[in-house]
C-alpha positions as CSV (number, residue, x, y, z in Angstrom):
1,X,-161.0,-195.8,9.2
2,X,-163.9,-197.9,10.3
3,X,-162.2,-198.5,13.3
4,X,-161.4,-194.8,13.7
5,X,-165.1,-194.0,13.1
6,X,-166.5,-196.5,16.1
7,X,-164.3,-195.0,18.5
8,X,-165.5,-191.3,18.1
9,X,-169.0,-193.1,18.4
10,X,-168.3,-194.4,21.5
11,X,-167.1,-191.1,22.9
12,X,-170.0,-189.7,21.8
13,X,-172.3,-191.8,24.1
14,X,-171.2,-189.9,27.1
15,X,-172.5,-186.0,25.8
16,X,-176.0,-185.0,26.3
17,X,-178.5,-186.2,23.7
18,X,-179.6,-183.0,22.6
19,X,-175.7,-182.6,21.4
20,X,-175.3,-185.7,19.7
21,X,-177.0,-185.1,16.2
22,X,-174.1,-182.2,15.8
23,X,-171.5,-183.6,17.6
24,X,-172.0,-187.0,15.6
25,X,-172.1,-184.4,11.9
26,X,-169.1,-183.2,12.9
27,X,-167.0,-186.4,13.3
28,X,-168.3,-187.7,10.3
29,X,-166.8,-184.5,8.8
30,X,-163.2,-185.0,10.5
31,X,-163.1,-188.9,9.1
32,X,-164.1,-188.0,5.6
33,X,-161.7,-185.2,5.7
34,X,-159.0,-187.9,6.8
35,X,-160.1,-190.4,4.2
36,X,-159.4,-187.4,1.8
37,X,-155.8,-186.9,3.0
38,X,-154.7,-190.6,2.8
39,X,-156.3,-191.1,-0.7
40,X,-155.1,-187.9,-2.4
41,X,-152.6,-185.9,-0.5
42,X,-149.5,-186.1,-3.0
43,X,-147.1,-187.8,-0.6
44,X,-148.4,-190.8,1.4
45,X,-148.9,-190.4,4.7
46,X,-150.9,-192.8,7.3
47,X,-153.7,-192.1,9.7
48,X,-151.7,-191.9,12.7
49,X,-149.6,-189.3,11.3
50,X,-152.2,-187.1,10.6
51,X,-154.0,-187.7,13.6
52,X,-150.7,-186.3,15.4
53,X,-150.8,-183.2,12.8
54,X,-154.2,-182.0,13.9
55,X,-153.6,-182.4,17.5
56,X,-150.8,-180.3,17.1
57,X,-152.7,-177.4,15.1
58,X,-155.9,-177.6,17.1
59,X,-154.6,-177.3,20.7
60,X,-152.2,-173.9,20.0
61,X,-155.9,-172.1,18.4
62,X,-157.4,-172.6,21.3
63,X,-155.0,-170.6,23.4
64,X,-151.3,-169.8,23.2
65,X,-150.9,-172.0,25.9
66,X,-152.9,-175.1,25.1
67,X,-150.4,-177.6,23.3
68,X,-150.1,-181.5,22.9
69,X,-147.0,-182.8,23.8
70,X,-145.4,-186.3,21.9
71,X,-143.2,-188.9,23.6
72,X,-140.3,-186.1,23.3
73,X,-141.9,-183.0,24.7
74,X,-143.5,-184.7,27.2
75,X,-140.1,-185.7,28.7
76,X,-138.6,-182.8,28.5
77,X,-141.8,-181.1,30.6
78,X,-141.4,-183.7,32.9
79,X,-137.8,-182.3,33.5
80,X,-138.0,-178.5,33.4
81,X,-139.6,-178.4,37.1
82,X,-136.9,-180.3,38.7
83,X,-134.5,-177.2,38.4
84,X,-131.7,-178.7,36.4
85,X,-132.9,-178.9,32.2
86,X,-130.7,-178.3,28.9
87,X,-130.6,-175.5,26.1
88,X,-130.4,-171.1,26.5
89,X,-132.1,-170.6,29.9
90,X,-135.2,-168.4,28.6
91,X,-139.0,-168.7,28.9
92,X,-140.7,-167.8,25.5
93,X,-144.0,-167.8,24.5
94,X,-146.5,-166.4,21.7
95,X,-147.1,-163.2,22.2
96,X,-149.5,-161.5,19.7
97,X,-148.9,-163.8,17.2
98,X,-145.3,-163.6,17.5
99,X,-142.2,-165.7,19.4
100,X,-141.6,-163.6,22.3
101,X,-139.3,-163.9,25.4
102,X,-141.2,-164.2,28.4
103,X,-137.9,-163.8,30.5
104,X,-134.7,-164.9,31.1
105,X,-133.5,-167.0,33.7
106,X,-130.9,-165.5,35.9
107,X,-127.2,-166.8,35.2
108,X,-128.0,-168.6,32.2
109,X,-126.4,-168.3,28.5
110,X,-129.1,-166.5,27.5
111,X,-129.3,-164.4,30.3
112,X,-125.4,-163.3,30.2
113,X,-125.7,-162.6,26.7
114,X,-128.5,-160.1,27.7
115,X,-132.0,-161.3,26.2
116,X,-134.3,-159.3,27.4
117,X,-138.0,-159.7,28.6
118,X,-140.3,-158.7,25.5
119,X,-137.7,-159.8,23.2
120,X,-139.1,-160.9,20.0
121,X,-137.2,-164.0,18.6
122,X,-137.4,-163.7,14.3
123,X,-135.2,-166.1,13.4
124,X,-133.3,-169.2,15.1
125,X,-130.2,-170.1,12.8
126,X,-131.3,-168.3,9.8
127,X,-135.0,-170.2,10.1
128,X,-138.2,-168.1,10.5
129,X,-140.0,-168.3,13.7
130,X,-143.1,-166.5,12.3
131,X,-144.8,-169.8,10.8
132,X,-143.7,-172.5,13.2
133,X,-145.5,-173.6,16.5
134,X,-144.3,-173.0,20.0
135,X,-143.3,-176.9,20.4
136,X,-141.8,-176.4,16.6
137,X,-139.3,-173.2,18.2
138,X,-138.7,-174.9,21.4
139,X,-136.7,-178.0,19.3
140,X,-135.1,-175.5,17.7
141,X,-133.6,-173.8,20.4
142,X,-132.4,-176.6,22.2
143,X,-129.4,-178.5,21.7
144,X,-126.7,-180.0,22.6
145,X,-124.7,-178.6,25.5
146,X,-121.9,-177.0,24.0
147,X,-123.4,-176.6,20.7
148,X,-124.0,-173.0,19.3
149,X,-127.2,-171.1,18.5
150,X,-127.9,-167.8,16.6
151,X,-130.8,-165.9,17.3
152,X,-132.1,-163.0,15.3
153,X,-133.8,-160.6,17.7
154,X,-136.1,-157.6,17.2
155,X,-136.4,-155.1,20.7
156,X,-138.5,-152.1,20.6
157,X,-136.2,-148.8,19.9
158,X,-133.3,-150.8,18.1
159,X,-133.1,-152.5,14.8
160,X,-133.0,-156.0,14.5
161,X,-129.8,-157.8,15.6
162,X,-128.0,-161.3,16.1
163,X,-126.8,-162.9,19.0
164,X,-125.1,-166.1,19.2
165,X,-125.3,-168.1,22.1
166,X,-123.6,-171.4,23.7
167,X,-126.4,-174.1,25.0
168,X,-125.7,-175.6,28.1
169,X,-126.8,-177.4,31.0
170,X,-129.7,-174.9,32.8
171,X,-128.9,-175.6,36.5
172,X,-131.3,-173.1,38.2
173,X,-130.5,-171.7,42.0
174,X,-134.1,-170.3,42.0
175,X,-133.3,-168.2,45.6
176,X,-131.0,-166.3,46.4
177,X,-130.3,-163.9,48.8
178,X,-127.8,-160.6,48.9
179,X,-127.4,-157.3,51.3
180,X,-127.3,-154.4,49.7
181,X,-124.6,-151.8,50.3
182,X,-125.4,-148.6,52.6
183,X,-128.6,-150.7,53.8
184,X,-127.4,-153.0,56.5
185,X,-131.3,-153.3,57.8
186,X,-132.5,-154.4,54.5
187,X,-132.3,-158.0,52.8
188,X,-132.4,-158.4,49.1
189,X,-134.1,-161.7,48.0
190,X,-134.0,-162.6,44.8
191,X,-136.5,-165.6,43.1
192,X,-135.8,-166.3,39.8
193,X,-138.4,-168.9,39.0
194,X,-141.0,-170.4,41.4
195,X,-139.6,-174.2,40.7
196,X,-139.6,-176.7,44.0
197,X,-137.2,-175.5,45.7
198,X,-138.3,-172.0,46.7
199,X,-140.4,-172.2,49.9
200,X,-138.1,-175.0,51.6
201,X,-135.5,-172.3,50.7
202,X,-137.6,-170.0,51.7
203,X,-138.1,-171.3,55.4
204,X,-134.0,-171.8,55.5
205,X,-133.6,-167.9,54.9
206,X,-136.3,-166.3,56.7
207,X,-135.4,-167.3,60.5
208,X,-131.8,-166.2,59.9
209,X,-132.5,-163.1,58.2
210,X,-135.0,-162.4,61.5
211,X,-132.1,-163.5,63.8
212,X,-129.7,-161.2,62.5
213,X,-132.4,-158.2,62.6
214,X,-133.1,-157.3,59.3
215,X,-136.4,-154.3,59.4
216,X,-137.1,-155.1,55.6
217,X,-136.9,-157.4,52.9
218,X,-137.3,-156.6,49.0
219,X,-138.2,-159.5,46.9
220,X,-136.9,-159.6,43.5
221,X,-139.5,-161.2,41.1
222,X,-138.4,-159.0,37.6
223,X,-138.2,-161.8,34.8
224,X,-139.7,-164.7,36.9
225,X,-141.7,-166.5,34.6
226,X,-143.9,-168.6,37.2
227,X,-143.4,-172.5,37.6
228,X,-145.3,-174.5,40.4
229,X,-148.7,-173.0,42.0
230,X,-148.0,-174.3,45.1
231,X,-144.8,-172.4,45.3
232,X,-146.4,-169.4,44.4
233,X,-149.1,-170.5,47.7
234,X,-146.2,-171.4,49.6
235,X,-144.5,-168.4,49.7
236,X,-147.5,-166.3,50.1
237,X,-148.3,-168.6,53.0
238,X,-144.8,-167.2,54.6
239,X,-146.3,-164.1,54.7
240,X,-149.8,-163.1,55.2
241,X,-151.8,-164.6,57.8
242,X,-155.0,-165.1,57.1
243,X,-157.9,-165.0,53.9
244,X,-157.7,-166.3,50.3
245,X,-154.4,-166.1,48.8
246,X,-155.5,-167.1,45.3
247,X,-158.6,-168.9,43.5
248,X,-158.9,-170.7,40.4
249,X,-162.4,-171.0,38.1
250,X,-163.2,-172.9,35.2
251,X,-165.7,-174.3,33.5
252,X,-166.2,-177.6,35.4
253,X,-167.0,-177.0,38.9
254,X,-164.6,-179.6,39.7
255,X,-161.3,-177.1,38.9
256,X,-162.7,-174.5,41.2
257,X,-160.2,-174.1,43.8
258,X,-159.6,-171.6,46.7
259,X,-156.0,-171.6,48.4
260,X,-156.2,-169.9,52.4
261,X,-153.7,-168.7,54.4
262,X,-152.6,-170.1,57.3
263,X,-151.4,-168.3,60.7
264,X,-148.7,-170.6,61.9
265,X,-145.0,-169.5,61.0
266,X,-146.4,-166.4,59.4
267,X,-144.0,-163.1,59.1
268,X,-146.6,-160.7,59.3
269,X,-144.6,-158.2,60.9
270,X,-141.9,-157.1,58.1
271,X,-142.1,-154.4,55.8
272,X,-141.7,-156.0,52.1
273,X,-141.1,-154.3,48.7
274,X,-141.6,-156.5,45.4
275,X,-140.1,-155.6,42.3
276,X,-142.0,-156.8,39.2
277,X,-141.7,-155.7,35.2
278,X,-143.0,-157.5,31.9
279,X,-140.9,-160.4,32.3
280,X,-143.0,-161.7,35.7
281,X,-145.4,-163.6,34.9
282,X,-147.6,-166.7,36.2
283,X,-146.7,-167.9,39.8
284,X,-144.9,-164.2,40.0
285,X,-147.9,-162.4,39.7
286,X,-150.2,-164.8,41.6
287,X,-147.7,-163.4,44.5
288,X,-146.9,-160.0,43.8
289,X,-151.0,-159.3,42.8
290,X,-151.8,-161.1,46.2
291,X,-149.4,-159.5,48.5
292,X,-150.9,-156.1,47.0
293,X,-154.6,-157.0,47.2
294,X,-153.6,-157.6,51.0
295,X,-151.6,-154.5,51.3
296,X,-149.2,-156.7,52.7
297,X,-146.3,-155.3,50.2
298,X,-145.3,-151.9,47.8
299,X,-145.1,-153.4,44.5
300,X,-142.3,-151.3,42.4
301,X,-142.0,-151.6,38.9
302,X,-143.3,-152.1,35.5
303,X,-146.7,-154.3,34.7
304,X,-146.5,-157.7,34.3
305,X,-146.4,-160.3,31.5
306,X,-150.5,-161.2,32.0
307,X,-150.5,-164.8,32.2
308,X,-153.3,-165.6,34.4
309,X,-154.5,-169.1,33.0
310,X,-154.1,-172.5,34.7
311,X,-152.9,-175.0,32.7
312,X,-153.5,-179.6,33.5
313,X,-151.2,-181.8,32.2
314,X,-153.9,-184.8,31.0
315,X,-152.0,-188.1,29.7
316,X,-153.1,-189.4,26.5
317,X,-151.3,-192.4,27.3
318,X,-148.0,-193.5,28.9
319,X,-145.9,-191.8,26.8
320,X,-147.6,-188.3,25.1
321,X,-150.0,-185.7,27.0
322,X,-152.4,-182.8,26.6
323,X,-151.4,-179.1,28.3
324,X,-155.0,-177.9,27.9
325,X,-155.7,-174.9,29.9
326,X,-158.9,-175.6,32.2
327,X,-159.3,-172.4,34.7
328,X,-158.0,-168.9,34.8
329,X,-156.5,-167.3,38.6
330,X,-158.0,-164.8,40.3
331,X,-156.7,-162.5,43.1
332,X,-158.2,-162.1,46.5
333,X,-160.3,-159.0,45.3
334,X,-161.7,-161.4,42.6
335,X,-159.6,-159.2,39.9
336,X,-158.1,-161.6,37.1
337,X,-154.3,-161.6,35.6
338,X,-155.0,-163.0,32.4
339,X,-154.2,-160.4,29.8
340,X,-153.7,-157.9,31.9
341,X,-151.3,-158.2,34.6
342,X,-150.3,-156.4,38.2
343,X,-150.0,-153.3,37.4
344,X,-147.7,-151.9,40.1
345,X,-148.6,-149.4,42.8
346,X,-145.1,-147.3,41.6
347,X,-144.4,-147.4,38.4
348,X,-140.7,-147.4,37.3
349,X,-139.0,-148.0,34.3
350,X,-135.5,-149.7,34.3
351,X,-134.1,-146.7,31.9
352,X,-135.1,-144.2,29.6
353,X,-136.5,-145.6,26.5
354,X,-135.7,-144.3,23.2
355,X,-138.0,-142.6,21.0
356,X,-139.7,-145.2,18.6
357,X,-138.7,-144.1,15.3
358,X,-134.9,-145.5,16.0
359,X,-136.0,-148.7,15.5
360,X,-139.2,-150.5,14.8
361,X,-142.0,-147.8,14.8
362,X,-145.3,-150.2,14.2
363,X,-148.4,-151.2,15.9
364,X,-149.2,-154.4,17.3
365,X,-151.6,-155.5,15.5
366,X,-149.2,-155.0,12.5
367,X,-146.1,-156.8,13.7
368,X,-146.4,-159.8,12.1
369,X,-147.0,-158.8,8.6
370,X,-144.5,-156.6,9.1
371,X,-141.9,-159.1,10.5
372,X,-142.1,-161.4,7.5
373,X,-140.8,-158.7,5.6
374,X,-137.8,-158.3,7.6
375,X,-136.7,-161.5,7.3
376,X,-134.9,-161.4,4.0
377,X,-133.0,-158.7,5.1
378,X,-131.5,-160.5,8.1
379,X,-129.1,-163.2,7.2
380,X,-125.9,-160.9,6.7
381,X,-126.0,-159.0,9.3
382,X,-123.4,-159.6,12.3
383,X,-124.1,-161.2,15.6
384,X,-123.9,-158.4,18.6
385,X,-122.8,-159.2,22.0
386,X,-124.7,-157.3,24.6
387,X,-123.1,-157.0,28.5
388,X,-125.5,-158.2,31.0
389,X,-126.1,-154.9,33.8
390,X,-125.6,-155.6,36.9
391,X,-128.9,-155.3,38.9
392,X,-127.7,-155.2,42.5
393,X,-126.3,-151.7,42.2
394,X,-129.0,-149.3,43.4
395,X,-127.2,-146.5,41.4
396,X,-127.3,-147.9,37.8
397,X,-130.8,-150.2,39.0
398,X,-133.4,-147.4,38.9
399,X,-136.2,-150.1,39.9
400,X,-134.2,-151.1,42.9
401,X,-133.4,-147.7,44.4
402,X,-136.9,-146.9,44.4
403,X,-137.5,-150.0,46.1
404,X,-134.9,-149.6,49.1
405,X,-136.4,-145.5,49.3
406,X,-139.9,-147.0,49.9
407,X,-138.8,-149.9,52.0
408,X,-136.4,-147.1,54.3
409,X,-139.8,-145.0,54.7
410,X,-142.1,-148.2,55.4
411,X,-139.3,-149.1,58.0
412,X,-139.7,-145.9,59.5
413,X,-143.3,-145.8,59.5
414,X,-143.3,-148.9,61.4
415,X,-140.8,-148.2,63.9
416,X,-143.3,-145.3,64.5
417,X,-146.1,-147.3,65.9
418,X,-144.2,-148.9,68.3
């Protein structure tokens, strides 16, 4: 502990001096309290180990998104931007105070089986999610290809039900692009996650659909969760020509950060819709907030997820890391996401929603308490299958209707000032 001791002293040589009185009180107070734990916890347990254990509880308080990562997390994070990972295919997160889906990812178990953005995951094979960390539900979830998971959901206007899903190998095709039918002028593009492989695809797709004279282009990001910033530049890049496109602030002056566009290879000309609801977040909103700060697109849709925070991936050595967030986006008109999302500028829900008292009628700031109730109750129930809808159909896809009504009028509008 000695040892321990003399290298939180030598940290603490490199803070102010007017901070090191406190700063050197409160380090003492950490190693006592770890001198404590290895002297009289009931079960013996080493320094290391405990070490490990408060990294893990202190990074989550400081933000949901904030987390260390040991030898096997931060492999698997390594992995997840390369477009090809294992387990359900969903992005979840902690969402007032709970395990919440983030979204989907198109084509994927979990997807098929039809989780939903704003799910609420209770229980994973009979365990409780309510106590456990982020990193804690993620292990959980993932498996072996082939190898069955049962989750206990809770949506908002239905009572809580199971779903059992197969793992398997996530092989994400993040663009994709289809033509709608009745619209021969209008190009459907579809970007499920903002991973590396979206604005070389990106620059593949565009020329063609300009060569075969498409007037308008709607750009599916519902249930994006984000990925790679400079995706998320990229593709902005593609399509407004000039100003910022997205800044970044945080505390050290150093993280500050102001992305421009360029001119060059710009299409500045075509009408765009973007379709966005609660399950977009991240990269998603860095483009669809952008693109309507420049009026350069009709966002359609519900408001999104609110995950404005930038997040560094700092090694602690060669095998385990830090995720610490260290700046927070903001939009060209200096407007932040965090917390609070794009909210679009035609709001459209997907269907009608049932009246609350069908299924869960609590508040927020409740739902916890509430949800450890619920667990008991849970284990017998049987597992539902859910049929994924099909969202290319304008006529069952109110979202996308609306979408290829406002793209046909800003097609016409332009045509107009020719």
């Amino acid at each position: 502990m000695k040892k321990l001791l003399l290298i939180f002293l030598i940290s603490l040589s490199i803070f102010a001096k007017e901070n090191q009185q406190t700063r050197l009180a409160a380090y003492e107070k950490f190693v006592k309290v770890v001198n404590i734990i290895e002297a009289y916890y009931v079960d013996e347990i080493n320094t290391t180990t405990i070490i490990n254990k408060a990294l893990k509880g202190l990074l989550p308080n400081l933000d949901p998104h904030s987390s260390y990562l040991d030898k096997e997390s931060y492999k698997e994070l390594k992995v997840q931007t390369t477009g090809e990972f294992g387990g359900l295919g969903i992005v979840i997160g902690i969402k007032n105070g709970v395990l919440t889906v983030i979204s989907p990812i198109d084509d994927t178990p979990a997807y098929k089986a039809g989780i939903k953005a704003g799910d609420v995951i209770l229980m994973i094979n009979n365990k409780a999610t309510l106590d456990l960390s982020l990193d804690e539900d993620v292990n959980l979830l993932r498996g072996k290809p082939g190898t069955k998971v049962t989750l206990t959901i809770v949506r908002k206007g239905q009572k809580p039900f199971k779903v059992t899903i197969k793992r398997a190998i996530i092989k994400i095709k993040s663009v994709k692009v289809k033509y709608i039918k009745g619209y021969p002028n209008i190009a459907y593009i579809r970007i499920s996650s903002f991973d590396k492989n979206v604005v070389p695809s990106l620059k593949k797709i565009l020329p063609k659909l300009k060569k075969e004279g498409i007037k308008g282009l709607i750009i599916d990001l519902r249930n994006n969760p984000g990925g790679l910033l400079s995706q998320a530049v990229g593709t902005l890049d593609l399509f407004i020509d000039k100003g910022v496109l997205v800044s970044q602030k945080g505390r050290i002056k150093s993280e500050d950060q102001v992305y421009y566009a360029h001119s060059y290879g710009t299409y500045k000309n075509i009408p765009i819709v973007v379709l966005v609801n609660g399950g977009s977040a991240s990269a998603s909103e860095i483009v669809s907030g952008s693109l309507q700060d420049h009026k350069r697109a009709i966002i359609v849709g519900e408001t999104t997820f609110g995950k404005g925070s930038v997040q560094a991936i700092i090694p602690v050595n060669k095998d385990e890391a830090v995720r610490l967030t260290i700046a927070r986006y903001y939009l060209p008109s200096g407007r932040t996401i965090q917390a609070r999302g794009v909210t679009p500028d035609i709001i459209v829900h997907p269907a009608i929603i049932k009246p609350e008292e069908e299924g869960i009628n609590i508040k927020e700031v409740d739902l916890k308490d509430h949800l450890k109730a619920v667990v008991a109750k849970l284990n017998h129930k049987k597992t539902k299958k859910i049929n994924p809808k099909n969202e290319l159909n304008p006529k069952k896809d109110l979202q996308l209707l609306t979408g290829v009504n406002v793209l046909k009028a800003l097609i016409i509008a332009k045509e107009g000032e020719k």
